[in-house]
C-alpha positions, 0 to 999 in steps of 0.5 A: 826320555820323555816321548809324548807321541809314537807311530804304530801299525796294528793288524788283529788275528785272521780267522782260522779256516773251516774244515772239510771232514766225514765221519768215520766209524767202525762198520759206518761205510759212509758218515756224514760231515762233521768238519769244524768251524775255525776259531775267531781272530784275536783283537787288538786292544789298547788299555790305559795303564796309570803306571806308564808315564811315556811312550817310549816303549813304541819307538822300538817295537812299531808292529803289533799282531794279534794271534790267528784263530786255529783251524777247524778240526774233525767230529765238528770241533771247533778251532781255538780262538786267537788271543787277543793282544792288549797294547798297554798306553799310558792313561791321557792317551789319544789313539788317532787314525794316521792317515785321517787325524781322526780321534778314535779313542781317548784312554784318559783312566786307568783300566780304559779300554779300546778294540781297534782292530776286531780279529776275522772271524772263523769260516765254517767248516763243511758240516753246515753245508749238508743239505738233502740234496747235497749230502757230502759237501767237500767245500768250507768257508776260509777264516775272514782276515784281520784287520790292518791299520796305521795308529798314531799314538799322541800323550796328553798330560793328565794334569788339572792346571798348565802353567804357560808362559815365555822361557824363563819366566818362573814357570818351574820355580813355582812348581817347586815352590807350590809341590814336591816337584824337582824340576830343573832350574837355571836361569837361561831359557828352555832350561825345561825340555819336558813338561814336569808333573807336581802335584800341590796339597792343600790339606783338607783332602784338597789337592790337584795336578799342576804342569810346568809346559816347556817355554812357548815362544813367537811361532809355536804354533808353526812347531818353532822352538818345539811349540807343537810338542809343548802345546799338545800337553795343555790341551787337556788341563782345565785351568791355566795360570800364565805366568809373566816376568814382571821384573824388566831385568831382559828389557821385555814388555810384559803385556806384548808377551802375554799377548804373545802366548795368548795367540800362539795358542789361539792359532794352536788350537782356537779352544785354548783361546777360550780355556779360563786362565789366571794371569800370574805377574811373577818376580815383583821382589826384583821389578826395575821397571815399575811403569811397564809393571803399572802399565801391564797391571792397567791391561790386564785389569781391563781384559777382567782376568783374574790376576795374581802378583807374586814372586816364586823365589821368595814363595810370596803370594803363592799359597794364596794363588793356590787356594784360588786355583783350588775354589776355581777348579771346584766348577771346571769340568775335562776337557772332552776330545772329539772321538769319532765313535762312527769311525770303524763304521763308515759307509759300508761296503755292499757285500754284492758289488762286483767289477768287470775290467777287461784286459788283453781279452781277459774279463777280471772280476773283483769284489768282496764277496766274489772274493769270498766265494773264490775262496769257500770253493773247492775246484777239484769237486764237482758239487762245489763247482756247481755251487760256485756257478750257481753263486756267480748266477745269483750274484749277477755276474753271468748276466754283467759279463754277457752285457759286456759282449763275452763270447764262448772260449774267452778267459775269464778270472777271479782273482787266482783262478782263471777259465774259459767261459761257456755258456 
């Protein structure tokens, strides 16, 4: 089964918590701290592999973790970092923010690489806090934790030329007639439920990728007929042909349909507007209304697009137009997608920002780095009680909460801990 989009949620390694150790030694009566630092949280990666072809993969496995660092050990070892978790998407993969729609990566070549979510990084262990005037330091910074988001995976085919056009209209006969594809054919609409992928060769090292996207009908646009699952896949073509039945056998204006299509994909995405395509009138061994073909021919020429009448079945016309596609591809750069290289680095939050909330008389303090000194603190030891208190002072935590009226005796709480406040 072809799936072209997935859901997923990622979250990177924690980073392994400092450790608090001494020393110890034969005949060493007191050494001094030698506890290790935790090791790094692993990252997430996604990686382009050209081998894949669909994303079906992730409709069975929604949540990918990579692996926490190791704690930090005794004589001042460090933990082991965690590995890191590389996420394989087939090459033409847009890693989208879910909540956002933001762009954050566009994998388009094989081996492409993207860290989405950075692991935490290791705490210290007490080693570092050893100063002259504290010189047993029981207290290490815990591991920063990773890092949890809502990714969207969207496949667009990496294809040099689309071919678009109503139900019908020959679009995977010519595919079959121009490559080595095998596309199903029948002659009844949506007999194409995926794109098809063929590659056409021209000799002389010549060659490029052509698509055959699934019949777009009237309301596309909106996702009528399964239009947004179709449009996405020529978002990223250079060229397209827009094939057209000619013929009248159905009783169609050809001109009104090729109107049709050119404003479904308008109204997809205003840049496929501008897109250069190729007007392809197909089945003219079999036209019954020559006036509506005159007629079609007329408009187009006044439009100045350049313009092909063939007939797929019979392979008439069609080497021809693929010569021409050939040159035309030679001056038409990708398409680029607009990746929001800013994203993991929006407005940053200052580390010493803090809130006061009251609460049935209870003063709560939250933020980053209160959060942080909660957790480097140990609470049964008295030098790092005294560096927590000196933390909060610094902070200005003091001086907001007497600001805000706090007397002797009431409680106060920083996240799990709670105490009463004295002066």
């Amino acid at each position: 089964m072809f799936v072209d989009i997935a859901e997923i949620k990622i979250k990177s390694g924690n980073g392994g918590n400092g450790l608090v150790s001494f020393h110890r030694e034969k005949y060493v009566a007191a050494g001094g701290p030698d506890g290790g630092d935790g090791g790094n949280g692993g990252d997430v990666i996604f990686q382009a592999d050209a081998q894949m072809s669909t994303l079906m993969d992730f409709r069975y496995r929604k949540q990918y973790k990579a692996e926490n660092g190791e704690d930090g050990r005794g004589k001042k070892c460090s933990g082991k970092n965690g590995n890191n978790l590389i996420v394989k998407v087939p090459a033409g993969t847009l890693v989208k923010d879910s909540h956002n729609g933001k762009i954050i990566a566009d994998l388009k070549h094989h081996g492409d690489r993207f860290i989405a979510a950075k692991g935490g990084k290791g705490g210290w262990g007490n080693v570092h806090f050893a100063t002259p005037t504290c010189q047993v330091p029981k207290f290490a910074k815990p591991g920063q934790r990773g890092i949890e988001r809502d990714i969207t995976l969207e496949l667009k085919l990496l294809a040099d030329v689309g071919l678009v056009g109503f139900p019908n209209v020959g679009k995977s006969t010519l595919l079959s007639a121009v490559s080595g594809a095998r596309p199903k054919i029948a002659n009844y609409h949506f007999t194409t439920l995926e794109p098809n992928l063929g590659v056409v060769e021209l000799g002389d090292e010549r060659s490029f990728v052509l698509a055959d996207i699934p019949g777009i009908v009237e309301g596309a646009n909106t996702g009528v007929g399964l239009g947004h699952e179709f449009l996405r896949h020529i978002e990223r073509t250079r060229l397209l042909l827009h094939v057209v039945d000619v013929s009248g056998i159905e009783g169609r204006d050809p001109f009104t349909d090729f109107q049709i299509i050119c404003d479904e994909m308008k109204k997809f995405n205003e840049d496929l507007a501008k897109r250069p395509q190729i007007v392809v009138a197909n089945k003219i061994d079999i036209i019954v209304n020559a006036q509506g073909y005159e007629k079609f021919c007329d408009e187009i020429k006044k439009l100045g697009l350049p313009f092909f009448a063939i007939s797929a079945a019979a392979h008439t016309g069609t080497k021809d137009l693929m010569q021409y596609v050939a040159r035309k591809l030679k001056d038409l750069p990708i398409p680029e997608f607009n990746v929001a290289e800013d994203f993991f680095y929006e407005t940053p939050v200052n580390d010493e920002d803090f809130t006061i909330s009251i609460d049935n008389g209870v003063y709560e303090i939250s933020g980053s780095r209160i959060e942080k000194i909660v957790n480097s603190t140990n609470f049964e030891d008295y030098e790092s009680l005294q560096f927590f208190q000196r933390a909060l002072r610094n902070l200005g935590v003091i001086d907001a909460l007497e600001e805000q009226g706090i007397e002797e005796g009431d409680t106060v709480r920083l996240y799990e801990i709670e105490f009463e406040y004295m002066r």
